[in-house]
C-alpha positions in Angstrom: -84.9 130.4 210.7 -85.6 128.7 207.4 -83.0 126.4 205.5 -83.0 129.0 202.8 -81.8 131.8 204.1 -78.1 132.8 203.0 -75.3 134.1 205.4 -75.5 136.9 202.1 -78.9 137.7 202.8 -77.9 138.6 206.5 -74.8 140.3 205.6 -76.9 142.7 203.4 -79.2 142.8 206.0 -77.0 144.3 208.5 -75.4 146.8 206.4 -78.9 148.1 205.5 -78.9 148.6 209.8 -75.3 149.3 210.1 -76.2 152.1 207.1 -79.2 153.3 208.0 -80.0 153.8 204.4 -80.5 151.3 201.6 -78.7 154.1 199.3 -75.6 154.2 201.7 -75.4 150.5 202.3 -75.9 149.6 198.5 -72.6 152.2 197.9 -70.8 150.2 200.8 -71.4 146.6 199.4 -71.1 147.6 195.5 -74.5 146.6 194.6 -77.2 148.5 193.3 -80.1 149.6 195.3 -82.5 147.5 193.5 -80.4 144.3 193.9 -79.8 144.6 198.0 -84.2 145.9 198.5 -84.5 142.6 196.7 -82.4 140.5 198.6 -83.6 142.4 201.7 -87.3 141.6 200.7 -86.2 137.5 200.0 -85.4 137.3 203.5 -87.9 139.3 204.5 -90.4 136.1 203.0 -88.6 133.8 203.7 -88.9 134.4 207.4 -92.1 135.3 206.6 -92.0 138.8 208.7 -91.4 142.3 207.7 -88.0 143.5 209.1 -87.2 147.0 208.1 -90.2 149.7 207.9 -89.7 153.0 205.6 -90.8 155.9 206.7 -90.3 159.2 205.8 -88.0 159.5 208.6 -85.8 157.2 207.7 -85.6 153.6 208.5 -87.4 152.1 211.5 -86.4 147.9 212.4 -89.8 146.4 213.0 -89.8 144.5 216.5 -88.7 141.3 214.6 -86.1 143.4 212.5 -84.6 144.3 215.8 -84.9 140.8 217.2 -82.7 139.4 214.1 -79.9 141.7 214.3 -78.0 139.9 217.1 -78.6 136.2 215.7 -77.3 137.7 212.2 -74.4 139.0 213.6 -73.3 136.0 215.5 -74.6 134.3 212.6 -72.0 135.9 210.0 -69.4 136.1 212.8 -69.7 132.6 213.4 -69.3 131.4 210.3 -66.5 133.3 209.4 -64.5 132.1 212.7 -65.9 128.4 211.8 -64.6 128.6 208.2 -61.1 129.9 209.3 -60.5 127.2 212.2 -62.0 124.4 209.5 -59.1 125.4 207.1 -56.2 125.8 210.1 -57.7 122.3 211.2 -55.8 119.9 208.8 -51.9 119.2 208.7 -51.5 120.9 205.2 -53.0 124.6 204.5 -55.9 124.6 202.2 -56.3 127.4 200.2 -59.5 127.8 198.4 -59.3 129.7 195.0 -62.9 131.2 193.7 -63.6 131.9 190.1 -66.7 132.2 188.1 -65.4 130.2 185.1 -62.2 128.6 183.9 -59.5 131.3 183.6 -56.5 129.9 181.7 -53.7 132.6 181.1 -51.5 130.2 183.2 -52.6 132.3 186.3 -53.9 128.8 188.1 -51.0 127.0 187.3 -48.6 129.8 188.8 -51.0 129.7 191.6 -50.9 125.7 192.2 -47.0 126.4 191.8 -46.6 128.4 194.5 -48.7 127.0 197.2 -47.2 123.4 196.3 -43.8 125.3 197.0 -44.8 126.1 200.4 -46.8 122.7 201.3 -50.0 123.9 200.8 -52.8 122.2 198.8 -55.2 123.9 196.5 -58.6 123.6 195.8 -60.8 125.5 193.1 -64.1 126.3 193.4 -66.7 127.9 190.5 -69.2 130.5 192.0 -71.7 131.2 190.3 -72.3 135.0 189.3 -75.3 135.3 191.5 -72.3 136.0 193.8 -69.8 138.4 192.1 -67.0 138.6 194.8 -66.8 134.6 193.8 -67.3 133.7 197.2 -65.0 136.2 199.5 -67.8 137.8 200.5 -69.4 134.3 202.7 -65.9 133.5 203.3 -66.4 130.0 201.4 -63.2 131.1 199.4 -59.8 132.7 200.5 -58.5 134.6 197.0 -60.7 134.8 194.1 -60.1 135.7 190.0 -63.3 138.6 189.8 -63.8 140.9 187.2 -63.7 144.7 188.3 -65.1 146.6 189.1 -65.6 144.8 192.8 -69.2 144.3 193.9 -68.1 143.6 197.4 -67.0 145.6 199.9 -63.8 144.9 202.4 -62.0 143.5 199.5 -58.2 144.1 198.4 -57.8 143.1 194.5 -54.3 143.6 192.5 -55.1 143.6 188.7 -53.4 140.8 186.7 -54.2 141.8 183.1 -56.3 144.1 181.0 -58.0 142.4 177.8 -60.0 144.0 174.7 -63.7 143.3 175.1 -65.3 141.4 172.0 -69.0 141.0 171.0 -70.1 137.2 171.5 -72.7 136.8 168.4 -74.6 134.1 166.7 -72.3 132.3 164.2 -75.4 133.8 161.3 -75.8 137.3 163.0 -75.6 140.3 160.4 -72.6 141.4 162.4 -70.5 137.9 162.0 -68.5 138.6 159.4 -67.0 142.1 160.6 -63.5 142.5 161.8 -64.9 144.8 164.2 -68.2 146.1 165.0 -69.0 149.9 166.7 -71.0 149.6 169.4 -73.6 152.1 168.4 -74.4 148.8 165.9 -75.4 147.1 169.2 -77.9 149.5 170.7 -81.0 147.6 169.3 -79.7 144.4 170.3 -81.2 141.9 172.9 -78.3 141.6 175.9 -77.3 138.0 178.1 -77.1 139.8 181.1 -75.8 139.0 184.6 -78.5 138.7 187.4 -78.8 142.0 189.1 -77.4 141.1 192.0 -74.4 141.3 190.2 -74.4 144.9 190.7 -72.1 147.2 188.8 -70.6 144.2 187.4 -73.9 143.4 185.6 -73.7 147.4 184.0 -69.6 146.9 183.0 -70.7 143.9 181.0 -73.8 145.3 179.4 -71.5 148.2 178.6 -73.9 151.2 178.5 -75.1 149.9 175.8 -78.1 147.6 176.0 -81.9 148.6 175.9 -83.3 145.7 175.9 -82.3 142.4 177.9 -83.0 139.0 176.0 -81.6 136.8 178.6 -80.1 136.1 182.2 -77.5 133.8 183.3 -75.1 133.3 186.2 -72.3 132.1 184.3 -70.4 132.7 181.4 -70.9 128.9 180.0 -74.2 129.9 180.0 -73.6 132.9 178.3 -72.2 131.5 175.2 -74.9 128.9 175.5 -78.0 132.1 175.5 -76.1 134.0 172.5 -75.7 130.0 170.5 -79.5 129.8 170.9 -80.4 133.3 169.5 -81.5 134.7 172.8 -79.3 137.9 172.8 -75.5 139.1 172.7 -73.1 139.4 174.9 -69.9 141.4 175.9 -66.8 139.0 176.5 -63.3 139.6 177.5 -60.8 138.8 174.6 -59.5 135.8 176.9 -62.5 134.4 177.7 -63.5 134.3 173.7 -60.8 132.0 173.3 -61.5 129.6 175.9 -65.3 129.3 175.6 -64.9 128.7 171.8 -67.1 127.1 169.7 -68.7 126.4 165.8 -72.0 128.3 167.0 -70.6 131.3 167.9 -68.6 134.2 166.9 -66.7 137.0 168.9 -66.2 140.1 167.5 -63.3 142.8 168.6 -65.6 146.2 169.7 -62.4 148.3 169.9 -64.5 152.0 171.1 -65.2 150.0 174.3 -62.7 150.5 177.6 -61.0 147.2 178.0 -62.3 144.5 181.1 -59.7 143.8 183.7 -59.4 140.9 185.6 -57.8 140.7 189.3 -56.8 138.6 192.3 -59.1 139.4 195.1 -58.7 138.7 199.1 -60.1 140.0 202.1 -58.9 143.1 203.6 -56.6 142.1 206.4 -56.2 138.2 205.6 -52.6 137.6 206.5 -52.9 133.9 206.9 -50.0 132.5 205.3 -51.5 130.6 202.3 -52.9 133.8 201.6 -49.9 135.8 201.2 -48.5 133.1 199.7 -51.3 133.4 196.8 -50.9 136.9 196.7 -47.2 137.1 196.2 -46.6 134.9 193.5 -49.4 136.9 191.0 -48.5 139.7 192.3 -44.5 140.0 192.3 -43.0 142.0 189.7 -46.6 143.7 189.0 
């Protein structure tokens, strides 16, 4: 097996098997059937073999198809027992927090609170958004701060806030100056866009509205940084407008869209202790 295949590419591999159907197993990992034939067809080159054959039966595993299923399995189950008994190694619990860009709110300083309380360290990592459940999904993080709705399936999430989206614009755009702008105004508008894989994630934040998309980018940095150069517009959560701010650009309310909400994530059935821990304290109350 080649250096660049990804524990992801094997987990959507196996629900495409598990599923039978790249329609069903799409619905069961919150992607879109596009995105998971792609990543299907990425591992498919990179070994260099055709895996999965369709026919008008159904799916048929080719003979290597079938001879990568067990390897993938203990593959993904490996690496998921490696990663827990990595973190349980050290004296003082470790737990890993994923987001896709700086959060603020105070929600990582009631975090660092909390495990500190209990002896536990912390440790942030950024994801990029080519991976939307911010790492959960490899198991590379324990809790995560993702935008719903979830793109990964076997995931509990508790939502922290709801904000207003706004419109991220070049600071000379026609629609600047507005206090507010309808998004019917959009429609003809070039989009920054999340990569596909992103799933529905990548639709929420295009908000039925885009036709055309001017730009991808797997982070909201470089987001701000597309719209700055003139390569489209982009959706943003009122929060987010704040702390990305700069001379260049200008964020406009677009009150006739449904707010974004933003939510602690974990696996389902995680009950190691730093994770309840995390859990508990932005949860408590809520």
């Amino acid at each position: 097996m080649t250096a660049d295949v990804h524990l992801r590419d094997l987990r959507y591999f196996l629900a495409v098997v598990d599923a039978g159907s790249f329609t069903r197993a799409a619905a069961t990992l919150f992607v879109s059937q596009p995105a998971l034939s792609k990543q299907v067809r990425a591992l498919e080159t990179q070994l260099g073999v055709r895996l999965i054959d369709r026919r008008p039966g159904g799916l048929v595993l080719t003979a290597e198809g079938e001879a990568l299923v067990p390897h993938a399995r203990r593959l993904v189950a490996d690496w998921a027992r490696a990663s827990d008994e990595v973190r349980r190694a050290g004296s003082v619990p470790t737990l890993v927090v994923g987001m896709q860009t700086t959060v603020g709110r105070d929600l990582t300083r009631r975090l660092l609170a909390a495990t500190r309380e209990r002896g536990h360290r912390m440790q942030v990592r950024l994801i990029s958004w080519s991976d939307p459940s911010a790492g959960l999904a490899d198991a590379t993080t324990d809790v995560a701060f993702v935008w719903l709705p979830l793109v990964a399936g076997d995931l509990e999430a508790h939502v922290l806030l709801r904000e207003p989206r706004r419109v991220a614009l070049p600071a000379d755009h026609r629609l600047a100056g507005r206090s507010s702008v309808d998004p019917a105004e959009l429609a003809d508008e070039p989009f920054v866009a999340l990569p596909r894989s992103a799933g529905p994630l990548r639709d929420f934040w295009l908000g039925g509205i885009a036709r055309t998309i001017g730009a991808e980018t797997d982070s909201a940095e470089g987001a701000i940084e597309a719209v700055a150069s003139g390569s489209g517009v982009a959706l943003i959560a009122e929060g987010n407008a704040r702390l990305l701010a700069r001379p260049d650009v200008v964020c406009v309310p677009v009150p006739d869209l449904a707010p974004c909400e933003l939510a602690l994530a974990w696996r389902r059935g995680d009950d190691r202790e730093v994770v309840r821990t995390a859990v508990a304290a932005l949860t408590a109350g809520s």
